[in-house]
LUMROGU-83309 format. One line per 5 residues: their letters; for each residue x, y, z of N, C-alpha, C. Coordinates in steps of 0.05 Angstrom, whole numbers, always signed. Example, Ala and Ser with C-alpha at 12.3 -4.5 7.8 and 13.67 -1.06 7.14 Angstrom:
AS> +264:-114:+156:+246:-90:+156:+264:-66:+156; +257:-45:+142:+273:-21:+143:+258:+1:+157
This chain:
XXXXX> +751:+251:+274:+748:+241:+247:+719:+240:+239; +723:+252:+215:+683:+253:+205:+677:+234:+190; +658:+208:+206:+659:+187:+183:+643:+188:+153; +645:+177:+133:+640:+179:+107:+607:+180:+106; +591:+190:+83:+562:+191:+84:+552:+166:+86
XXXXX> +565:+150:+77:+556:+111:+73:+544:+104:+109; +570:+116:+119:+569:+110:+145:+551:+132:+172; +547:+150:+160:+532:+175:+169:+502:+155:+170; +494:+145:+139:+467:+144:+133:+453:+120:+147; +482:+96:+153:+484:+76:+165:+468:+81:+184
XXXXX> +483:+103:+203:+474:+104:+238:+448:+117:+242; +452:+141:+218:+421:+150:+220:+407:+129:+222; +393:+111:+201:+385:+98:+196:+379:+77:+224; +399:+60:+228:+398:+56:+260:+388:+60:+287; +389:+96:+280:+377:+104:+302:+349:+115:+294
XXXXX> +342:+124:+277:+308:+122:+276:+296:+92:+284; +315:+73:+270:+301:+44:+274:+290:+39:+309; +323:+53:+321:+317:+43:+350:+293:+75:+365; +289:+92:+358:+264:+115:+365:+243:+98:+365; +239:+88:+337:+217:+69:+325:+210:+56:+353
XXXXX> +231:+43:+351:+223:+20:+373:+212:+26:+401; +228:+44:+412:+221:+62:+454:+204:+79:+443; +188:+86:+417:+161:+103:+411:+140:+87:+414; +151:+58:+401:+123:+37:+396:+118:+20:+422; +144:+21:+444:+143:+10:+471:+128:+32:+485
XXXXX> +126:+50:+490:+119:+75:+510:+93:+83:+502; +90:+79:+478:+53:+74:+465:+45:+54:+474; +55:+28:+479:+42:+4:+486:+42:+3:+517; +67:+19:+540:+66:+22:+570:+46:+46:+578; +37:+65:+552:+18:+93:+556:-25:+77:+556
XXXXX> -16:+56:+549:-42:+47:+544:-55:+40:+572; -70:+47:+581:-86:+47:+607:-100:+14:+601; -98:+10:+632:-103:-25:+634:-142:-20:+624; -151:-4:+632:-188:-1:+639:-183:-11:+597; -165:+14:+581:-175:+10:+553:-178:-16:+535
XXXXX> -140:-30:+554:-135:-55:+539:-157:-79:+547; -170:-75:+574:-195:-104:+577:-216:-91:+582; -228:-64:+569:-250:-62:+569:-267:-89:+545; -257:-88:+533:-274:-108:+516:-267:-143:+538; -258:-143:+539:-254:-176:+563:-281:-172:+575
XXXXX> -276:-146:+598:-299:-138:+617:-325:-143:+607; -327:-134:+576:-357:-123:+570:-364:-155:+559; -344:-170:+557:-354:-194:+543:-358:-220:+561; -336:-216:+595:-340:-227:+619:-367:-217:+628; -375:-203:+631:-403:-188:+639:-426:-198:+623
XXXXX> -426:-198:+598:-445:-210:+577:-457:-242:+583; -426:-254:+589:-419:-281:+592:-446:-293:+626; -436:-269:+640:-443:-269:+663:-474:-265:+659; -486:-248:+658:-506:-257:+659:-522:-268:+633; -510:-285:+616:-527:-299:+600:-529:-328:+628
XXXXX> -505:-335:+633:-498:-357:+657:-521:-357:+683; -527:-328:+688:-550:-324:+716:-579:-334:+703; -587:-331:+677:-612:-318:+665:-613:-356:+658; -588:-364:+653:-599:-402:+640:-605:-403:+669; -589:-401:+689:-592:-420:+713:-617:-409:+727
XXXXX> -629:-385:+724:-658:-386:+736:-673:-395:+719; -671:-399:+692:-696:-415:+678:-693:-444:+682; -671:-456:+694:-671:-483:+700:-685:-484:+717; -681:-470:+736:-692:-469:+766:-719:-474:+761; -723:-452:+745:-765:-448:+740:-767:-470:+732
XXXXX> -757:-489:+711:-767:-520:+699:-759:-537:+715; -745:-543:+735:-740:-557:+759:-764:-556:+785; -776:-530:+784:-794:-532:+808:-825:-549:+802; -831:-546:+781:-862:-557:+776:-852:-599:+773; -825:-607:+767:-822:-636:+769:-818:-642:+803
XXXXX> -808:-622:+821:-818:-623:+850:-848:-624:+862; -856:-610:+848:-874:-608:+862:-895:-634:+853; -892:-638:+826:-908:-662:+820:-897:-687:+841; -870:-688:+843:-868:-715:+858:-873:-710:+883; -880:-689:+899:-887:-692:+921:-923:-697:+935
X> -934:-696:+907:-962:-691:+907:-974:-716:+902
C-alpha cells in the first residue's frame, strides 16, 4: 500500500529531522579533544604562570624583611 503525500511528507520530514540529528552528533564525536581545550590549556597556562611570576615577587619582598631582622 502506497501511503498518501500527507503521509509521505510526514516521514520525509521525520527523517531529515533525525539525519539532522546523527550529522550534528558525529560533528560533535569528530571534534578532536587537543581543539575542544585548546583554549582551557592556553588559559590554564596563562593562569600558571601569572601564579609563578606573583610568587617570586613575594619571595623578592620577603627576603630584605629577613634579612633586616636578622641584622
Amino acid at each position: 500500500m502506497i501511503p498518501d503525500r500527507y503521509t509521505q511528507e510526514k516521514f520525509a520530514h521525520a527523517h531529515r529531522q533525525q539525519l539532522h540529528r546523527e550529522a550534528e552528533i558525529e560533528r560533535m564525536l569528530g571534534e578532536s579533544p587537543e581543539q575542544s581545550s585548546h583554549p582551557m590549556r592556553h588559559m590554564v597556562g596563562k593562569l600558571r604562570s601569572f601564579l609563578i611570576a606573583v610568587g617570586t615577587r613575594l619571595k623578592q619582598l620577603e627576603q630584605p624583611r629577613k634579612q633586616i631582622a636578622v641584622d
